[in-house]
C-alpha positions, 0 to 999 in steps of 0.5 A: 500500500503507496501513499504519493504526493498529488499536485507537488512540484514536479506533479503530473509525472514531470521530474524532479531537480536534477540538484535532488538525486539522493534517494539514487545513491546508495547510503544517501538518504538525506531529506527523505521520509519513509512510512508504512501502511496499517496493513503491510506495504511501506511507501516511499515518499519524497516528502521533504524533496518535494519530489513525486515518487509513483506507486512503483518507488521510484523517483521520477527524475530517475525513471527515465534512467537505465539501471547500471549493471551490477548496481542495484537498488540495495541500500537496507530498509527501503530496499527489503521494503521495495522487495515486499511490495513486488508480491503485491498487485500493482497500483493505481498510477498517480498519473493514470488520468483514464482510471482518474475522473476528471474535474472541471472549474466551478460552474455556479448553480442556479440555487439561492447562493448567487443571489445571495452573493450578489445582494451581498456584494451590492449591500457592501457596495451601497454602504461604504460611503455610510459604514465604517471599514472594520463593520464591513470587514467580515463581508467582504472577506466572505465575498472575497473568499465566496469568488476564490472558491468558486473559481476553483473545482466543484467536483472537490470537496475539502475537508479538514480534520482537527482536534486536539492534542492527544485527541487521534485526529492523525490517526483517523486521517491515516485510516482514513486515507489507507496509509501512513501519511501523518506522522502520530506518536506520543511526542506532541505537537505531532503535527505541525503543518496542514498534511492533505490527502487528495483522492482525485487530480485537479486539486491544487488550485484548492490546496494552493489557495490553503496554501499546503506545500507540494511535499505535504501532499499526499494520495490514499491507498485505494483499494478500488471497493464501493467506498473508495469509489464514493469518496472520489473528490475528496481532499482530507487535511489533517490540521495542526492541533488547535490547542497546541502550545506553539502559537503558530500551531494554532494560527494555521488551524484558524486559517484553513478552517476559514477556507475549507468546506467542511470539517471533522472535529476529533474530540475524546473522552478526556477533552470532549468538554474544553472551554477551548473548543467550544468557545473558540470554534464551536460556538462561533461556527455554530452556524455551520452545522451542516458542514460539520462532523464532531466525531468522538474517538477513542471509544475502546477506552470506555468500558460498557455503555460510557461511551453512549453516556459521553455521546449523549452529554456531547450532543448536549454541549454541541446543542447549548453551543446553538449548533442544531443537530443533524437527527431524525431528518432534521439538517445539522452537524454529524455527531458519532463515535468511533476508534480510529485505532480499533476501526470501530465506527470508521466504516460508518464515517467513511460512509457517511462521507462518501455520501456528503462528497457525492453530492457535491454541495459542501461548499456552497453550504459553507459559503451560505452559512459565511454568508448568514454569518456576516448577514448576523454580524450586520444585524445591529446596523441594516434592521430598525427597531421600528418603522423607518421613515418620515410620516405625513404627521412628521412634515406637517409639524415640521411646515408648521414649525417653519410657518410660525418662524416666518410668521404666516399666522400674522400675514395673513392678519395683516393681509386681511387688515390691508384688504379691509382699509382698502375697502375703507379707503375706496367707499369712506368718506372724503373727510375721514380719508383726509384724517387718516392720512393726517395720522398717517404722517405720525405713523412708522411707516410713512414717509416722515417716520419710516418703518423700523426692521425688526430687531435682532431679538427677533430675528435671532429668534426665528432662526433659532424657531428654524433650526429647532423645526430641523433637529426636530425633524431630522430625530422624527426621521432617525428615531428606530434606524441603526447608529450609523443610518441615524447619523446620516439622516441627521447629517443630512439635514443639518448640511441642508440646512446650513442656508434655510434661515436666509433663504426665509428671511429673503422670502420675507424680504422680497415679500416687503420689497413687493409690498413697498412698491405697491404702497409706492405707486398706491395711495400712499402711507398704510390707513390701519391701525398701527397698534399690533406693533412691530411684528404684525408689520412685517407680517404685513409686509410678508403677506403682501410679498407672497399674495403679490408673487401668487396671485395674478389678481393682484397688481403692483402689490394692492390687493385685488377689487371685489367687482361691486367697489365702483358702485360703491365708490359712485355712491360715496361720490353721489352722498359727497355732492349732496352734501356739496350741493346742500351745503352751497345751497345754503350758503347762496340762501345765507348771501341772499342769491337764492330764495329763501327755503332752508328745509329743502337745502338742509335735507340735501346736505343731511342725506349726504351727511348721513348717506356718506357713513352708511354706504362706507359700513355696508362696503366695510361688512361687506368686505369682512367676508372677501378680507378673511378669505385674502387673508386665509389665502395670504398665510397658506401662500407664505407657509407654502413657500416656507414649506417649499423651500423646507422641503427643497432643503432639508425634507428631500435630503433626509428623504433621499437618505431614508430611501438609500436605507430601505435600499440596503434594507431590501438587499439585506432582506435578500441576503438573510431570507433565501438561505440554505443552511435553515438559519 
C-alpha cells in the first residue's frame, strides 16, 4: 500500500531537480521520509524533496534512467521494503488520468447562493460611503473568499480534520486515507503543518489557495471497493492541533478552517468538554452545522455503555453551543463515535462521507452559512427597531414649525387688515380719508417716520424657531434606524440646512420689497391701525410679498377689487355732492342769491351727511367676508413657500437618505431570507 504526493512540484509525472538525486545513491538518504501502511506495504515518499515518487518507488527524475549493471537498488530498509511490495498487485498510477475522473472549474448553480452573493456584494457596495471599514470587514472577506472558491473545482470537496492534542485526529486521517501519511506518536505537537490527502487530480488550485506545500501532499491507498469509489473528490487535511502550545500551531488551524468546506472535529473522552473548543470554534461556527462532523474517538477506552453516556452529554454541549443537530431528518452537524485505532465506527464515517462528497454541495453550504454569518454580524446596523421613515404627521409639524418662524399666522392678519382699509379707503368718506392720512404722517411707516426692521431679538429668534423645526425633524426621521443610518439622516439635514434661515428671511424680504412698491405707486402711507406693533408689520409686509408673487389678481402689490367697489365708490361720490350741493345751497340762501327755503337745502346736505357713513359700513361688512378669505389665502401662500423651500432643503435630503436605507434594507432582506443552511 503507496501513499504519493498529488499536485507537488514536479506533479503530473514531470521530474524532479536534477540538484535532488539522493534517494539514487546508495547510503544517501538525506531529506527523505519513509512510512508504512496499517496493513503491510511501506511507501516511499519524497516528502521533504518535494519530489513525486509513483506507486512503483521510484523517483521520477530517475525513471527515465537505465539501471547500471551490477548496481542495484540495495541500500537496507527501503530496499527489503521495495522487495515486499513486488508480491503485491500493482497500483493505481498517480498519473493514470483514464482510471482518474476528471474535474472541471466551478460552474455556479442556479440555487439561492448567487443571489445571495450578489445582494451581498451590492449591500457592501451601497454602504461604504455610510459604514465604517472594520463593520464591513467580515463581508467582504466572505465575498472575497465566496469568488476564490468558486473559481476553483466543484467536483472537490475539502475537508479538514482537527482536534486536539492527544485527541487521534492523525490517526483517523491515516485510516482514513489507507496509509501512513501523518506522522502520530506520543511526542506532541505531532503535527505541525496542514498534511492533505487528495483522492482525485485537479486539486491544487484548492490546496494552493490553503496554501499546503507540494511535499505535504499526499494520495490514499485505494483499494478500488464501493467506498473508495464514493469518496472520489475528496481532499482530507489533517490540521495542526488547535490547542497546541506553539502559537503558530494554532494560527494555521484558524486559517484553513476559514477556507475549507467542511470539517471533522476529533474530540475524546478526556477533552470532549474544553472551554477551548467550544468557545473558540464551536460556538462561533455554530452556524455551520451542516458542514460539520464532531466525531468522538477513542471509544475502546470506555468500558460498557460510557461511551453512549459521553455521546449523549456531547450532543448536549454541541446543542447549548446553538449548533442544531443533524437527527431524525432534521439538517445539522454529524455527531458519532468511533476508534480510529480499533476501526470501530470508521466504516460508518467513511460512509457517511462518501455520501456528503457525492453530492457535491459542501461548499456552497459553507459559503451560505459565511454568508448568514456576516448577514448576523450586520444585524445591529441594516434592521430598525421600528418603522423607518418620515410620516405625513412628521412634515406637517415640521411646515408648521417653519410657518410660525416666518410668521404666516400674522400675514395673513395683516393681509386681511390691508384688504379691509382698502375697502375703507375706496367707499369712506372724503373727510375721514383726509384724517387718516393726517395720522398717517405720525405713523412708522410713512414717509416722515419710516418703518423700523425688526430687531435682532427677533430675528435671532426665528432662526433659532428654524433650526429647532430641523433637529426636530431630522430625530422624527432617525428615531428606530441603526447608529450609523441615524447619523446620516441627521447629517443630512443639518448640511441642508446650513442656508434655510436666509433663504426665509429673503422670502420675507422680497415679500416687503413687493409690498413697498405697491404702497409706492398706491395711495400712499398704510390707513390701519398701527397698534399690533412691530411684528404684525412685517407680517404685513410678508403677506403682501407672497399674495403679490401668487396671485395674478393682484397688481403692483394692492390687493385685488371685489367687482361691486365702483358702485360703491359712485355712491360715496353721489352722498359727497349732496352734501356739496346742500351745503352751497345754503350758503347762496345765507348771501341772499337764492330764495329763501332752508328745509329743502338742509335735507340735501343731511342725506349726504348721513348717506356718506352708511354706504362706507355696508362696503366695510361687506368686505369682512372677501378680507378673511385674502387673508386665509395670504398665510397658506407664505407657509407654502416656507414649506417649499423646507422641503427643497432639508425634507428631500433626509428623504433621499431614508430611501438609500430601505435600499440596503431590501438587499439585506435578500441576503438573510433565501438561505440554505435553515438559519
Amino acid at each position: 500500500m503507496t501513499a504519493v504526493t498529488d499536485e507537488g512540484t514536479g506533479r503530473g509525472g514531470s521530474p524532479a531537480p536534477h540538484g535532488n538525486r539522493d534517494a539514487d545513491v546508495p547510503g544517501c538518504r538525506t531529506g527523505t521520509r519513509t512510512g508504512t501502511g496499517p496493513a503491510a506495504g511501506g511507501a516511499v515518499r519524497a516528502a521533504d524533496t518535494g519530489r513525486d515518487i509513483d506507486d512503483e518507488g521510484r523517483a521520477d527524475a530517475g525513471a527515465d534512467r537505465p539501471a547500471e549493471p551490477g548496481r542495484e537498488w540495495n541500500d537496507g530498509l527501503i530496499a527489503r521494503r521495495a522487495a515486499a511490495r513486488t508480491a503485491d498487485p500493482e497500483p493505481e498510477t498517480v498519473g493514470d488520468d483514464a482510471r482518474l475522473p476528471q474535474v472541471e472549474a466551478y460552474v455556479p448553480s442556479g440555487g439561492p447562493l448567487r443571489p445571495r452573493l450578489d445582494a451581498l456584494r451590492e449591500l457592501v457596495g451601497l454602504s461604504r460611503a455610510r459604514l465604517d471599514g472594520a463593520t464591513l470587514a467580515e463581508a467582504g472577506r466572505v465575498l472575497d473568499e465566496a469568488a476564490a472558491r468558486q473559481r476553483l473545482s466543484s467536483r472537490h470537496t475539502v475537508v479538514a480534520i482537527a482536534g486536539a492534542t492527544g485527541s487521534g485526529k492523525s490517526t483517523l486521517f491515516n485510516t482514513l486515507a489507507g496509509a501512513q501519511i501523518s506522522d502520530t506518536g506520543l511526542r506532541r505537537p505531532t503535527t505541525s503543518a496542514p498534511i492533505a490527502c487528495s483522492w482525485t487530480d485537479g486539486a491544487a488550485g484548492l490546496l494552493d489557495r490553503l496554501a499546503v506545500p507540494g511535499r505535504l501532499r499526499r494520495r490514499p491507498q485505494q483499494s478500488g471497493t464501493e467506498s473508495d469509489e464514493a469518496l472520489q473528490g475528496l481532499v482530507l487535511v489533517d490540521l495542526p492541533d488547535h490547542d497546541s502550545a506553539a502559537t503558530g500551531h494554532r494560527d494555521q488551524v484558524d486559517r484553513v478552517l476559514a477556507l475549507v468546506d467542511a470539517v471533522i472535529w476529533v474530540v475524546d473522552p478526556e477533552k470532549y468538554a474544553d472551554a477551548a473548543l467550544h468557545e473558540r470554534y464551536l460556538r462561533p461556527l455554530a452556524g455551520h452545522a451542516e458542514v460539520t462532523f464532531v466525531v468522538l474517538n477513542q471509544i475502546d477506552r470506555l468500558p460498557g455503555d460510557t461511551a453512549d453516556q459521553v455521546l449523549d452529554d456531547l450532543r448536549r454541549l454541541l446543542d447549548e453551543d446553538g449548533m442544531a443537530l443533524g437527527e431524525h431528518g432534521e439538517p445539522g452537524a454529524t455527531v458519532m463515535s468511533l476508534s480510529a485505532l480499533t476501526g470501530e465506527g470508521v466504516g460508518e464515517l467513511r460512509e457517511m462521507l462518501g455520501r456528503f462528497v457525492q453530492e457535491r454541495t459542501a461548499a456552497a453550504r459553507r459559503l451560505s452559512a459565511d454568508v448568514d454569518v456576516a448577514a448576523a454580524r450586520l444585524r445591529p446596523v441594516y434592521v430598525a427597531e421600528g418603522r423607518a421613515g418620515l410620516g405625513e404627521q412628521a412634515r406637517e409639524e415640521f411646515a408648521d414649525r417653519l410657518a410660525e418662524a416666518v410668521g404666516a399666522a400674522a400675514t395673513g392678519q395683516a393681509a386681511e387688515r390691508e384688504w379691509r382699509r382698502n375697502a375703507g379707503r375706496a367707499c369712506g368718506t372724503p373727510w375721514l380719508r383726509l384724517w387718516r392720512w393726517y395720522e398717517s404722517t405720525r405713523r412708522p411707516g410713512s414717509p416722515e417716520r419710516p418703518a423700523q426692521s425688526a430687531p435682532p431679538e427677533e430675528r435671532l429668534t426665528s432662526r433659532q424657531r428654524v433650526e429647532q423645526a430641523v433637529r426636530a425633524v431630522a430625530d422624527e426621521a432617525a428615531d428606530g434606524l441603526p447608529g450609523p443610518w441615524a447619523q446620516a439622516v441627521r447629517e443630512a439635514a443639518v448640511n441642508g440646512a446650513e442656508g434655510l434661515p436666509e433663504a426665509l428671511d429673503e422670502l420675507v424680504e422680497r415679500a416687503g420689497a413687493v409690498e413697498e412698491r405697491g404702497r409706492a405707486n398706491g395711495t400712499g402711507g398704510a390707513d390701519g391701525a398701527g397698534e399690533e406693533g412691530r411684528g404684525a408689520a412685517a407680517g404685513e409686509q410678508g403677506a403682501a410679498g407672497t399674495s403679490g408673487a401668487a396671485h395674478g389678481g393682484r397688481a403692483n402689490g394692492r390687493p385685488p377689487r371685489p367687482k361691486w367697489w365702483p358702485a360703491a365708490v359712485l355712491a360715496q361720490v353721489s352722498m359727497t355732492l349732496l352734501q356739496v350741493f346742500g351745503g352751497l345751497w345754503l350758503v347762496g340762501q345765507i348771501v341772499g342769491l337764492l330764495e329763501p327755503g332752508f328745509v329743502v337745502p338742509a335735507l340735501v346736505m343731511l342725506a349726504g351727511v348721513v348717506g356718506g357713513p352708511l354706504v362706507e359700513w355696508s362696503c366695510v361688512a361687506a368686505a369682512r367676508g372677501p378680507a378673511r378669505r385674502y387673508g386665509q389665502e395670504a398665510e397658506r401662500q407664505l407657509r407654502e413657500a416656507a414649506a417649499a423651500c423646507g422641503r427643497a432643503r432639508v425634507l428631500d435630503p433626509v428623504a433621499a437618505e431614508l430611501a438609500r436605507y430601505r435600499e440596503v434594507r431590501e438587499r439585506y432582506v435578500t441576503v438573510t431570507e433565501i438561505s440554505t443552511t435553515g438559519t
